[in-house]
GUNUTOR-783598 format. One line per field, with one value per residue (C-alpha): residue number from 0; chain; x, y, z; residue in one letter. Coordinates in steps of 0.05 Angstrom, whole numbers, plus 5000, padded with zeros to 4 digits. Layout:
BEGIN
num NUM / ...
chaine A / ...
u X / ...
v Y / ...
w Z / ...
residu a / ...
//
This chain:
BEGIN
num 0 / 1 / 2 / 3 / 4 / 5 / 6 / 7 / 8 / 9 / 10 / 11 / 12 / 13 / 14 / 15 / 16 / 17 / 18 / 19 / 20 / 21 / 22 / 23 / 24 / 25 / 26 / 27 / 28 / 29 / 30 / 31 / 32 / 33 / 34 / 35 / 36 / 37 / 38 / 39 / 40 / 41 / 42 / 43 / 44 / 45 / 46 / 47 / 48 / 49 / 50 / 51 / 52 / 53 / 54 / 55 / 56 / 57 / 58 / 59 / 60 / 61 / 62 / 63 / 64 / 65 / 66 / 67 / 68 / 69 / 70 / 71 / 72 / 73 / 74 / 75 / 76 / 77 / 78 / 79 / 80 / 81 / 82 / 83 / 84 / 85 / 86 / 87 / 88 / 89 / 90 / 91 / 92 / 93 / 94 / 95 / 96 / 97 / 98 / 99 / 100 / 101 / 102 / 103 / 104 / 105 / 106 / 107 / 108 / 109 / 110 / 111 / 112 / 113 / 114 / 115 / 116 / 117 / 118 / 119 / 120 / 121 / 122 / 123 / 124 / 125 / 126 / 127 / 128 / 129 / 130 / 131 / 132 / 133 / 134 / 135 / 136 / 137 / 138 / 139 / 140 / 141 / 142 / 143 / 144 / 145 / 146 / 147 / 148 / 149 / 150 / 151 / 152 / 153 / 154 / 155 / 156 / 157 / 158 / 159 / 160 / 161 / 162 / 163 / 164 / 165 / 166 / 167 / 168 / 169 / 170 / 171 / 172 / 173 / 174 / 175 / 176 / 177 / 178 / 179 / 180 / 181 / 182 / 183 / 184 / 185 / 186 / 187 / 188 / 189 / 190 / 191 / 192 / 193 / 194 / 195 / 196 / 197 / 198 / 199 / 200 / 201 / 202 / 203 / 204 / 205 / 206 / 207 / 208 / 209 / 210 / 211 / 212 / 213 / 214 / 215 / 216 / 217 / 218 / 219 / 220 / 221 / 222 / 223 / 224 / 225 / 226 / 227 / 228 / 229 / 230 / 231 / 232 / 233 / 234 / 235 / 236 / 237 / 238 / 239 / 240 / 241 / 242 / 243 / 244 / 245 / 246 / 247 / 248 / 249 / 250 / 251 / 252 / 253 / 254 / 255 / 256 / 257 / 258 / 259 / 260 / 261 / 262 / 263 / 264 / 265 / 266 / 267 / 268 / 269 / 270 / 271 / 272 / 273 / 274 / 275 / 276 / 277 / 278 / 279 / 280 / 281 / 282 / 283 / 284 / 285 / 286 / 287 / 288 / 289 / 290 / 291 / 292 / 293 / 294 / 295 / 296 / 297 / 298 / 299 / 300 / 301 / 302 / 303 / 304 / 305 / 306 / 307 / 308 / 309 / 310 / 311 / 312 / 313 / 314 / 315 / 316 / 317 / 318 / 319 / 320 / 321 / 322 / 323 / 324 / 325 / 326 / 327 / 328 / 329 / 330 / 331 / 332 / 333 / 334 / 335 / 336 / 337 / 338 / 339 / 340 / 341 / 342 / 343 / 344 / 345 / 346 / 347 / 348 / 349 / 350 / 351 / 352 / 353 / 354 / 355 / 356 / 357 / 358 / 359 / 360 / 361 / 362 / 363 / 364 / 365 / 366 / 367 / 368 / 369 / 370 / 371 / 372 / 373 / 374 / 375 / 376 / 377 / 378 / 379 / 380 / 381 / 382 / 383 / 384 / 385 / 386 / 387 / 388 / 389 / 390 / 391 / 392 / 393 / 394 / 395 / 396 / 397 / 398 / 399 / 400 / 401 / 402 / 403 / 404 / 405 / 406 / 407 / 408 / 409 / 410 / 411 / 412 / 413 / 414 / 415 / 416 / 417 / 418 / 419 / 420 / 421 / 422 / 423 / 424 / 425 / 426 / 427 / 428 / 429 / 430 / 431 / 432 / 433 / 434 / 435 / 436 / 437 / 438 / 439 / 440 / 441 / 442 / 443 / 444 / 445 / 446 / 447 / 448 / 449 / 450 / 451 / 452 / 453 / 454 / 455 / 456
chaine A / A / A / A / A / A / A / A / A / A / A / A / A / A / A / A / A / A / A / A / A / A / A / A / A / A / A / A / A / A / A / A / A / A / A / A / A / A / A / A / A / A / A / A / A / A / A / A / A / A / A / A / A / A / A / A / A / A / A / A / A / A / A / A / A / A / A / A / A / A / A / A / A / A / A / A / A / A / A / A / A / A / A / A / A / A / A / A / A / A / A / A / A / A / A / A / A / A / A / A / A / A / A / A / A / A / A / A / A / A / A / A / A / A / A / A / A / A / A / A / A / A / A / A / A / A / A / A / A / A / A / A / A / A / A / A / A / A / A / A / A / A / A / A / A / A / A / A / A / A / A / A / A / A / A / A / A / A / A / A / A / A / A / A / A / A / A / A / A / A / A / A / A / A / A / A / A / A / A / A / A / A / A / A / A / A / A / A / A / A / A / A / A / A / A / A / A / A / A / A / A / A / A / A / A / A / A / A / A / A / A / A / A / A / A / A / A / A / A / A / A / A / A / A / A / A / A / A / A / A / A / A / A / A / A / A / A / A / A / A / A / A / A / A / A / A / A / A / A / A / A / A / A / A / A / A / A / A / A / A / A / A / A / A / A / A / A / A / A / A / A / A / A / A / A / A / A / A / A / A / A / A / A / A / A / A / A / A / A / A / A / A / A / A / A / A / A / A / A / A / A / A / A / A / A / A / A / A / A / A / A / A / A / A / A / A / A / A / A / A / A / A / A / A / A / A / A / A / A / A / A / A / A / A / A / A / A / A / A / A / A / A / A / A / A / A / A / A / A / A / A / A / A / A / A / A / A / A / A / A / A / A / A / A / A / A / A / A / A / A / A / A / A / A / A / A / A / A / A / A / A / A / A / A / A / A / A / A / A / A / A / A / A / A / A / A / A / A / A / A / A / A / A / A / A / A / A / A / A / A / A / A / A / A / A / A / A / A / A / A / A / A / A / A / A / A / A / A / A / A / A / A / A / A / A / A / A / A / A / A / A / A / A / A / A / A / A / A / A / A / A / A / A / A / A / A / A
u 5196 / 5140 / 5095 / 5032 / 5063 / 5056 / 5108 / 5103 / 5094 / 5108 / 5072 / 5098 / 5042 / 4967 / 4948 / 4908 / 4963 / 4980 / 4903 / 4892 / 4960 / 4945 / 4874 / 4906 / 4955 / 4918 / 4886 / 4959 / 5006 / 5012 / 5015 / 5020 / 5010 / 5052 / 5037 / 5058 / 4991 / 4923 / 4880 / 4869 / 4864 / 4838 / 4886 / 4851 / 4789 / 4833 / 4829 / 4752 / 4755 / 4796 / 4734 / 4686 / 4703 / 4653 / 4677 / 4741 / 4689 / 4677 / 4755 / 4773 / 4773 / 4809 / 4859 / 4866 / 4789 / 4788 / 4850 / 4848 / 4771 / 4747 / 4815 / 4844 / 4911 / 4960 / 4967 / 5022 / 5015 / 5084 / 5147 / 5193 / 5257 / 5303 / 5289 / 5351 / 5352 / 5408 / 5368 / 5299 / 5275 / 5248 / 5266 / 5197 / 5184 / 5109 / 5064 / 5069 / 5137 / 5209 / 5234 / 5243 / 5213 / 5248 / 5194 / 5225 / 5196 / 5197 / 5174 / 5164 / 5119 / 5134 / 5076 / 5099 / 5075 / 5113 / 5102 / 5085 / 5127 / 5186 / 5214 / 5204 / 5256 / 5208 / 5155 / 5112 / 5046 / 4968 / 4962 / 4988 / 4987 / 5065 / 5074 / 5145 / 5186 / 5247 / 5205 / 5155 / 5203 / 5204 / 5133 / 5100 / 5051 / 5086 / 5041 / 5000 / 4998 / 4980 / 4988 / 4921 / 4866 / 4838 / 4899 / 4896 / 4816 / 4844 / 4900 / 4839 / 4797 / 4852 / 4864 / 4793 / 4794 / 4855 / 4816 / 4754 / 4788 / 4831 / 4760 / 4734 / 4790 / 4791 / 4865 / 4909 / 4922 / 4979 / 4979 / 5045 / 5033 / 4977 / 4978 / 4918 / 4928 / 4943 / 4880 / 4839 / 4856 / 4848 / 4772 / 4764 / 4781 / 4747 / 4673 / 4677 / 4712 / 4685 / 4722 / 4794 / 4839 / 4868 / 4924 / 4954 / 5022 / 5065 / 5123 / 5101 / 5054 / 5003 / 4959 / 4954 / 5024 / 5027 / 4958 / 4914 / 4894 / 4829 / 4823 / 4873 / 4836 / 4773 / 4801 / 4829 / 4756 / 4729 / 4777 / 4768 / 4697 / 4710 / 4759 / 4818 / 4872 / 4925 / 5009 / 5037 / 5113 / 5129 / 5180 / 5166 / 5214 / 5178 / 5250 / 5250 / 5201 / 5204 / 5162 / 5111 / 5100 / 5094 / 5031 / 5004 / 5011 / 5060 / 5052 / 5054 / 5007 / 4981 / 4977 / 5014 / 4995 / 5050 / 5027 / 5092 / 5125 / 5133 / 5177 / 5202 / 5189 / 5234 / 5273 / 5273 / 5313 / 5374 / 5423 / 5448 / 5371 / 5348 / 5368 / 5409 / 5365 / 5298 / 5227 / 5244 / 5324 / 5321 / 5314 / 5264 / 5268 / 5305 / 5261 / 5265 / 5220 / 5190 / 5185 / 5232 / 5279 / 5348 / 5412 / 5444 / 5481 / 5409 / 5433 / 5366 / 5361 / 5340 / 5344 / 5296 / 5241 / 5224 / 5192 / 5167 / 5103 / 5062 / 5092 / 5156 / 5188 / 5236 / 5164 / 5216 / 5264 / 5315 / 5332 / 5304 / 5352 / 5316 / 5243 / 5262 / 5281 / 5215 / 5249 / 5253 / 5194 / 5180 / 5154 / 5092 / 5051 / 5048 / 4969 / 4928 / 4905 / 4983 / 4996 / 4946 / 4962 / 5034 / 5008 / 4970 / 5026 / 5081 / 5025 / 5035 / 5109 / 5101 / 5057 / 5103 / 5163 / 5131 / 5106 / 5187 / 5214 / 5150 / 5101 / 5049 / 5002 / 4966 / 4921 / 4947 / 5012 / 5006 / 5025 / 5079 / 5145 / 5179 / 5153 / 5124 / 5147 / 5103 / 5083 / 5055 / 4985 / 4934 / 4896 / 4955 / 4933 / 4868 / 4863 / 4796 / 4816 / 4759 / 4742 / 4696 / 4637 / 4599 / 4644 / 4706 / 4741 / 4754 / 4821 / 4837 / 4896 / 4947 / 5017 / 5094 / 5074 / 5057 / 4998 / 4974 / 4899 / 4832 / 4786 / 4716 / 4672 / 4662 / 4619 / 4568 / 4572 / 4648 / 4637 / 4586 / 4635 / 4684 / 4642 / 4621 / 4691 / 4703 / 4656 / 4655 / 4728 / 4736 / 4683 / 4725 / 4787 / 4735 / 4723 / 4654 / 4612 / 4601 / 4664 / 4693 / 4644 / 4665 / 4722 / 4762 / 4763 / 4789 / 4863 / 4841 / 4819 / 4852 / 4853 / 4883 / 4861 / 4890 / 4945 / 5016 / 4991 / 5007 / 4962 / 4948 / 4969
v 5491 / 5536 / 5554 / 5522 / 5458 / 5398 / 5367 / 5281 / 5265 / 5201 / 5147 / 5089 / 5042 / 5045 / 5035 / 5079 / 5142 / 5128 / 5139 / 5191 / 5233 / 5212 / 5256 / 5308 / 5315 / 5305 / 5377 / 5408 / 5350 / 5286 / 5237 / 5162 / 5106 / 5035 / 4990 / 4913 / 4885 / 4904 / 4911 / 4963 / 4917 / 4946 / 4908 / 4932 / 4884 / 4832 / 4781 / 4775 / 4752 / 4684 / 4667 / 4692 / 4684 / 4718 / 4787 / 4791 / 4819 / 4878 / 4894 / 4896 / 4933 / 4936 / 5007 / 5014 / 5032 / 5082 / 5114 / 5122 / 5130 / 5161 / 5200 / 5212 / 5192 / 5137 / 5074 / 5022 / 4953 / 4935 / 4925 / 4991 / 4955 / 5015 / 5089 / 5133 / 5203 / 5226 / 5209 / 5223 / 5157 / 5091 / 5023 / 4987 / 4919 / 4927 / 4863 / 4808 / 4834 / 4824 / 4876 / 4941 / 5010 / 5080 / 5133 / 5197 / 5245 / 5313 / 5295 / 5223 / 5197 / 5133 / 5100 / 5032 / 5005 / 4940 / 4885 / 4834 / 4775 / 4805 / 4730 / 4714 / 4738 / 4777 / 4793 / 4740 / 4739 / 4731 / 4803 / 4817 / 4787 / 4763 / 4807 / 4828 / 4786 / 4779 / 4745 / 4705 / 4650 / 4639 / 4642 / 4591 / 4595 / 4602 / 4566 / 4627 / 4690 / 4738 / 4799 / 4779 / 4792 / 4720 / 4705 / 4731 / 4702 / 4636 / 4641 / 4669 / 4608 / 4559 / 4585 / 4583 / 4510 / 4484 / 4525 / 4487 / 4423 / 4441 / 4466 / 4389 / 4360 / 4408 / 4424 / 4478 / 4539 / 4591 / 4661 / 4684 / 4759 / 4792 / 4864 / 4877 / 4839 / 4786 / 4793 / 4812 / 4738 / 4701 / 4730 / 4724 / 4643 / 4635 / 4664 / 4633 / 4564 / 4550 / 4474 / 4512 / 4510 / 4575 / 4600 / 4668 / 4685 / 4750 / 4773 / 4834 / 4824 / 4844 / 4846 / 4898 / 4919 / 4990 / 5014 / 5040 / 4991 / 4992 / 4965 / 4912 / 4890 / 4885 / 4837 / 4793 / 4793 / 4773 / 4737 / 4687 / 4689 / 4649 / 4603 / 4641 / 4615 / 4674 / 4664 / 4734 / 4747 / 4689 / 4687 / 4649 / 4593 / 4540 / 4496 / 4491 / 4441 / 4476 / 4533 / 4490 / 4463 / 4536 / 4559 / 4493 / 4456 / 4398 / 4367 / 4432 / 4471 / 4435 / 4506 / 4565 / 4640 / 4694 / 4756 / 4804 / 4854 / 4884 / 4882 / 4938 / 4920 / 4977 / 4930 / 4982 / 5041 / 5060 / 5030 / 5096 / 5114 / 5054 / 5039 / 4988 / 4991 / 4986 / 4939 / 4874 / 4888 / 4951 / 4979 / 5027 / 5095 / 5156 / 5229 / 5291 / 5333 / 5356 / 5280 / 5286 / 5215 / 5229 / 5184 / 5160 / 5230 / 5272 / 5293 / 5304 / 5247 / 5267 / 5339 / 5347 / 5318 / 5249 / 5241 / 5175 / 5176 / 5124 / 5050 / 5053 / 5108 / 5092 / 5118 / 5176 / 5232 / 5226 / 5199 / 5185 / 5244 / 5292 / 5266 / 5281 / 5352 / 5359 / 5360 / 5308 / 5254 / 5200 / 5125 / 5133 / 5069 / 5036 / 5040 / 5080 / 5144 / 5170 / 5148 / 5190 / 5243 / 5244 / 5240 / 5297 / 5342 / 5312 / 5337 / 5399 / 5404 / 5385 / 5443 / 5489 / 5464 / 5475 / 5543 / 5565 / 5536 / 5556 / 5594 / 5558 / 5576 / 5630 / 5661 / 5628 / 5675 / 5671 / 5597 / 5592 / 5593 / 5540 / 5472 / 5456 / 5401 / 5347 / 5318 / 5265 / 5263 / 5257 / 5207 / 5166 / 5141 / 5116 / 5046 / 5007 / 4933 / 4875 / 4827 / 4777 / 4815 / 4828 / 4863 / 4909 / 4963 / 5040 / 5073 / 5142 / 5201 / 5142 / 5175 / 5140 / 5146 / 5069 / 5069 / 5134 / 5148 / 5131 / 5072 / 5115 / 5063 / 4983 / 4921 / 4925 / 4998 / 4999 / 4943 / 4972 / 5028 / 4995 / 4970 / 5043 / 5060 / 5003 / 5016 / 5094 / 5088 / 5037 / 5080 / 5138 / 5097 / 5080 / 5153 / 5146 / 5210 / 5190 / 5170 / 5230 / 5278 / 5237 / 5224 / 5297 / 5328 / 5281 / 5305 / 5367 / 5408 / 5471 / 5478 / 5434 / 5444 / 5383 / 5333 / 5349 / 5383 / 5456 / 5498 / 5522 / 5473
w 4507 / 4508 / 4561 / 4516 / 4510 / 4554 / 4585 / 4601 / 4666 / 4679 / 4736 / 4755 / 4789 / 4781 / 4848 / 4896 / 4891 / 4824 / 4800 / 4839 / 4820 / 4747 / 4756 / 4791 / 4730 / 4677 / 4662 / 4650 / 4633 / 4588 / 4636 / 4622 / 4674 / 4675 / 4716 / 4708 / 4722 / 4678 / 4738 / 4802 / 4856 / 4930 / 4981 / 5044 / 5024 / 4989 / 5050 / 5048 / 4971 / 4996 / 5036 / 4993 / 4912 / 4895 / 4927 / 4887 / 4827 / 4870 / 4894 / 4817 / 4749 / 4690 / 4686 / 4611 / 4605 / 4665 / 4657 / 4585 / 4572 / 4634 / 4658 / 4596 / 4605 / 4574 / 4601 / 4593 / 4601 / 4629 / 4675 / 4686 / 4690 / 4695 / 4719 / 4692 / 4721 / 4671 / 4610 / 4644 / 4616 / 4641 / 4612 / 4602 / 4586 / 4558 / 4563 / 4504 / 4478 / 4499 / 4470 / 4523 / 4502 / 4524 / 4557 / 4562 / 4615 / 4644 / 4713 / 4749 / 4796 / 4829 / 4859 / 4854 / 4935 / 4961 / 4977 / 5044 / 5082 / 5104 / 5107 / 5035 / 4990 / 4936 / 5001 / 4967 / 5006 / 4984 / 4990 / 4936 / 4868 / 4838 / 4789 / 4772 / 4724 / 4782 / 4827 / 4783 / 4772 / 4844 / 4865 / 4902 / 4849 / 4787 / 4746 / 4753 / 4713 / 4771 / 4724 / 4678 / 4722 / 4705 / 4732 / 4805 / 4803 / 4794 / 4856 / 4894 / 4873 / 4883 / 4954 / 4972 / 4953 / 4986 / 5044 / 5039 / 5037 / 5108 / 5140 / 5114 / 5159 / 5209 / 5211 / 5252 / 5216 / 5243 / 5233 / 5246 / 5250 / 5292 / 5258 / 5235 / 5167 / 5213 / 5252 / 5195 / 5162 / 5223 / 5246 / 5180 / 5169 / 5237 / 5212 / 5135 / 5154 / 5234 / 5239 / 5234 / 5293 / 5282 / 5332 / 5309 / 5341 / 5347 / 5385 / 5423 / 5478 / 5447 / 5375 / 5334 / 5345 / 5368 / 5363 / 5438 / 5488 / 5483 / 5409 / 5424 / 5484 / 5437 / 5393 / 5437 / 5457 / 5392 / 5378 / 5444 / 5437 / 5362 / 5386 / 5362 / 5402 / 5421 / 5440 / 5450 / 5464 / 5417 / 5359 / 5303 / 5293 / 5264 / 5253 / 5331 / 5371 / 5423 / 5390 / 5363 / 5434 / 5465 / 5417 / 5420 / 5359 / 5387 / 5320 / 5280 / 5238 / 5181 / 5141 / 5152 / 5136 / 5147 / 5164 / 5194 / 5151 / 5092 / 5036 / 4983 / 4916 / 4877 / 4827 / 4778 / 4815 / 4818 / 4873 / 4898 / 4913 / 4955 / 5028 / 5053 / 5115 / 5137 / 5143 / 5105 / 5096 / 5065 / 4987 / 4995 / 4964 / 4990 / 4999 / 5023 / 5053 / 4992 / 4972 / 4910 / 4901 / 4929 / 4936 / 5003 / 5017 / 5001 / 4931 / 4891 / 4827 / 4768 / 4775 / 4834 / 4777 / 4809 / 4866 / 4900 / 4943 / 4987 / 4999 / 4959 / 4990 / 5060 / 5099 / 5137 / 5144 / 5180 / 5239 / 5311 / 5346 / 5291 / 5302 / 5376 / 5366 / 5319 / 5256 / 5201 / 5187 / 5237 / 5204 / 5160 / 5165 / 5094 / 5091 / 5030 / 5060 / 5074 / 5002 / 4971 / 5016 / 4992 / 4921 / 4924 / 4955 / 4908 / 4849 / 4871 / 4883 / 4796 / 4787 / 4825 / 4791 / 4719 / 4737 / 4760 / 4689 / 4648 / 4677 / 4664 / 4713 / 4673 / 4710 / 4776 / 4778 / 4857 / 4853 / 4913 / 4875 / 4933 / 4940 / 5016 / 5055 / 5068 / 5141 / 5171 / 5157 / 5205 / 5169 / 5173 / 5244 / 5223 / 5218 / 5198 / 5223 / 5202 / 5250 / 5201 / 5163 / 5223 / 5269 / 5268 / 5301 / 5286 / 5308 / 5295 / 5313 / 5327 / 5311 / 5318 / 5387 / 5409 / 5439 / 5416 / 5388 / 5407 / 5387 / 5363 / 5333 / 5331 / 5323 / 5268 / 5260 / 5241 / 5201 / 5160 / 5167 / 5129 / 5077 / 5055 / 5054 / 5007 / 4952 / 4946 / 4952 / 4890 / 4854 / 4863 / 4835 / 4790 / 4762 / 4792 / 4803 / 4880 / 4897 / 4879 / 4905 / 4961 / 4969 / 4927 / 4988 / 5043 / 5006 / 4976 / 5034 / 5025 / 5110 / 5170 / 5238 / 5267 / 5269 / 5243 / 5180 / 5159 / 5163 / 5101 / 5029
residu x / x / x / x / x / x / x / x / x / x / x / x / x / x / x / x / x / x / x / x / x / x / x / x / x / x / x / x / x / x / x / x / x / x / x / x / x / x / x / x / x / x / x / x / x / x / x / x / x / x / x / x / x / x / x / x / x / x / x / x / x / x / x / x / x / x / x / x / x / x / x / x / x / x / x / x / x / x / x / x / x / x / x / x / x / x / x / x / x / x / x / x / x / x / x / x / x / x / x / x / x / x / x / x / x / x / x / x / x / x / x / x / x / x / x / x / x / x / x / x / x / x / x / x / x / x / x / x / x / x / x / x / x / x / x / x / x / x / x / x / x / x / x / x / x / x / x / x / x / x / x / x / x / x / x / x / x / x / x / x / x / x / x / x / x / x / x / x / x / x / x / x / x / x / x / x / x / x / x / x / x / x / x / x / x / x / x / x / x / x / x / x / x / x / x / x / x / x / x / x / x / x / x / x / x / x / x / x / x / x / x / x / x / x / x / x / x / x / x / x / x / x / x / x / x / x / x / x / x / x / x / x / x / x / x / x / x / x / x / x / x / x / x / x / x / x / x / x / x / x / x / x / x / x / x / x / x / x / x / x / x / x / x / x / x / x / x / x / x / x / x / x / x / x / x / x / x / x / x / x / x / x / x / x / x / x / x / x / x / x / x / x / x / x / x / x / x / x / x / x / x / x / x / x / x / x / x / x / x / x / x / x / x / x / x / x / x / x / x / x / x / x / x / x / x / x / x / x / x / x / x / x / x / x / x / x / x / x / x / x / x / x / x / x / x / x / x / x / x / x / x / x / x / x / x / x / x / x / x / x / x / x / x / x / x / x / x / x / x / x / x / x / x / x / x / x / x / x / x / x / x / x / x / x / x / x / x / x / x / x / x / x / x / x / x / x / x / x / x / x / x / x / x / x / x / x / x / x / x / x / x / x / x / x / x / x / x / x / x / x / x / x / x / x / x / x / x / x / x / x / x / x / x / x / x / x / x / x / x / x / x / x / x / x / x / x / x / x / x / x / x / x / x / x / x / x / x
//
């Protein structure tokens, strides 16, 4: 192939690392983008739209226009239902047919996320639409067609009504989970529906699982001062009476929410690539340092070509002796900014690659010829966590460490906080001018001065 010539580069998911790595890509590569929903949705504000229908409008657009219009990639409207690494080819299922199409690549990008509800067997949750054909079947609402973004507006609407009509009785609602999804959901039932009798439950003895003191201590603040009634140290067991009389709710919740875990979503791989361990039971994707896709014993798949990036991936390298000595990759928190992050640094590993088999840098002959490892990213420990539109809390520099990093802003300035990070992020995802002038450089700074980033990238 010569050195003039494009190759295909392949993504796999259109959410926040998928966009981004699709723009990153676009200038040397023909890259196309499947993802089996026809929206970008932004998960991070997705709790606020069941208590407020008319906010989904702003979470949302369609990908086909942006990524093909305003990008100037492809964009397939479809299910990968096999990834082969031999063939360098994905199976895909594309919307309205039955039939599956073959997409051959030179290099792969899988950005596909996971999903939430560790306890439910397809990590079926509201915080993320039902998507995949595997689980649809099996969805608690099945009638809906989460993958047409009329769809998920409808599940959002028929939520906020069943909602409305609990509020109208005044019924107990348990949150079974207080991360800070968990929190998020509950301060934010507690502001838009006040005649709730929400208790929200977890089994450490504390919320916001391992974040600093002082921002846990601040919620449980908040959260007393609304009536939010708290049971730490506390399994959930709901098939046991005994549990229902510990939290309070002798005659059980009349609604349920469950916010603990998450769940990997990677249907489409390869056995020999996904783990039989890890959050939710396991079959998340295997990396190396250099975040290329590698089976059980570390052997790269597909030629070193594939790499998998944000949610997907098994979040590590290695094990806890090796994160003890310093080597390795301790747990990366399944949150956006790590995600992009890891997009950005897999984009290059591409680049380098291409350059070694076709030197295709040009000009830029003094391209690194070895792919760097990746890290865990500072921003990684930054956590944003809601507490109803008026209030909120700001952690930063939290690492694996529990209890690491510092709470640096809250009440009504993190929450504005928050919102700003909202719409110039979506308007970066967006292709917006401002969001990118933004937002380019958060991952593109060629220099690190802090955290566990090299120095130089």
């Amino acid at each position: 192939m010569a050195p003039t010539e494009k190759r295909r580069v392949l993504i796999i998911g259109g959410g926040f690392s998928g966009i981004l790595c699709a723009r990153d890509l676009a200038h040397k590569f023909h890259v196309t983008v499947v993802d089996a929903k026809e929206f970008f949705e932004y998960t991070p504000g997705i709790l606020r739209a069941y208590v407020k229908p008319a906010h989904f409008d702003n979470l949302t657009f369609g990908l086909q226009e942006v990524l093909e219009h305003h990008i100037g990639v492809k964009f397939i409207w479809g299910e990968v239902k096999s990834l082969s690494g031999e063939k360098m080819s994905a199976s895909i299922k594309p919307m309205c047919t039955q039939k599956l199409e073959e997409v051959t690549f030179d290099y792969c990008m899988v950005c596909a996320g996971c999903n939430f509800n560790f306890l439910h067997k397809y990590g079926e949750s509201l915080w993320f639409p039902t998507v995949h054909e595997e689980a649809r079947p099996h969805s608690k609402w099945s009638h809906i067609d989460e993958r047409y973004i009329e769809g998920r507006r409808r599940h959002i609407l028929d939520e906020h009504k069943h909602l409305a009509e609990l509020n109208k009785k005044g019924s107990s609602i348990l949150v079974s989970g207080a991360g800070f999804i968990g929190v998020e959901w509950a301060t934010e039932l507690a502001h838009f529906f006040p005649k709730l009798k929400i208790t929200i439950i977890d089994f450490l003895p504390n919320c916001l699982g391992p974040l600093p003191p002082d921002a846990q201590s601040y919620c449980d603040q908040y959260m007393t001062k609304v009536g939010i009634n708290m049971v730490y140290s506390t399994k959930y067991e709901p098939n046991k009476q005994e549990f229902w009389d510990k939290v309070g709710l002798p005659n059980k919740a009349d609604e349920t929410y469950i916010c603990m875990g998450v769940k990997a979503s990677n249907y489409f791989m390869p056995p020999e690539t996904l783990s039989d361990k890890g959050p939710g039971g396991g079959g998340w994707i295997y990396i190396n340092k250099k975040l290329q896709v590698t089976n059980k014993e570390g052997k790269l798949f597909g030629g070193g070509n594939v790499f998998a990036v944000g949610d997907c991936n098994f979040g590590c390298v290695g094990g806890l002796n090796d994160w003890q000595k310093g080597e390795g990759i301790p747990p990366i928190p399944k949150i956006s900014y790590p995600s992009e992050e890891q997009g950005v640094h897999a984009c290059q590993g591409i680049e380098i690659l291409d350059n070694n088999k076709y030197k295709s840098a040009g000009c830029l002959e003094c391209l690194p010829k070895e792919q760097s490892d990746t890290w865990w990213p500072w921003g990684a420990g930054m956590f944003a966590t809601s507490l109803g539109p008026h209030d909120a809390c700001f952690v930063v520099a939290a690492t694996h460490v529990p209890k690491s990093g510092w709470m640096v802003l809250w009440g009504w300035a993190s929450a504005y906080q928050k919102e700003l990070i909202e719409t110039t992020k979506i308007d970066e995802c967006k292709h917006g001018l401002i969001g990118r002038l933004g937002w380019h450089f958060v991952h593109h700074t060629p220099f690190h001065l802090w955290g566990q980033g090299a120095f130089y990238k």
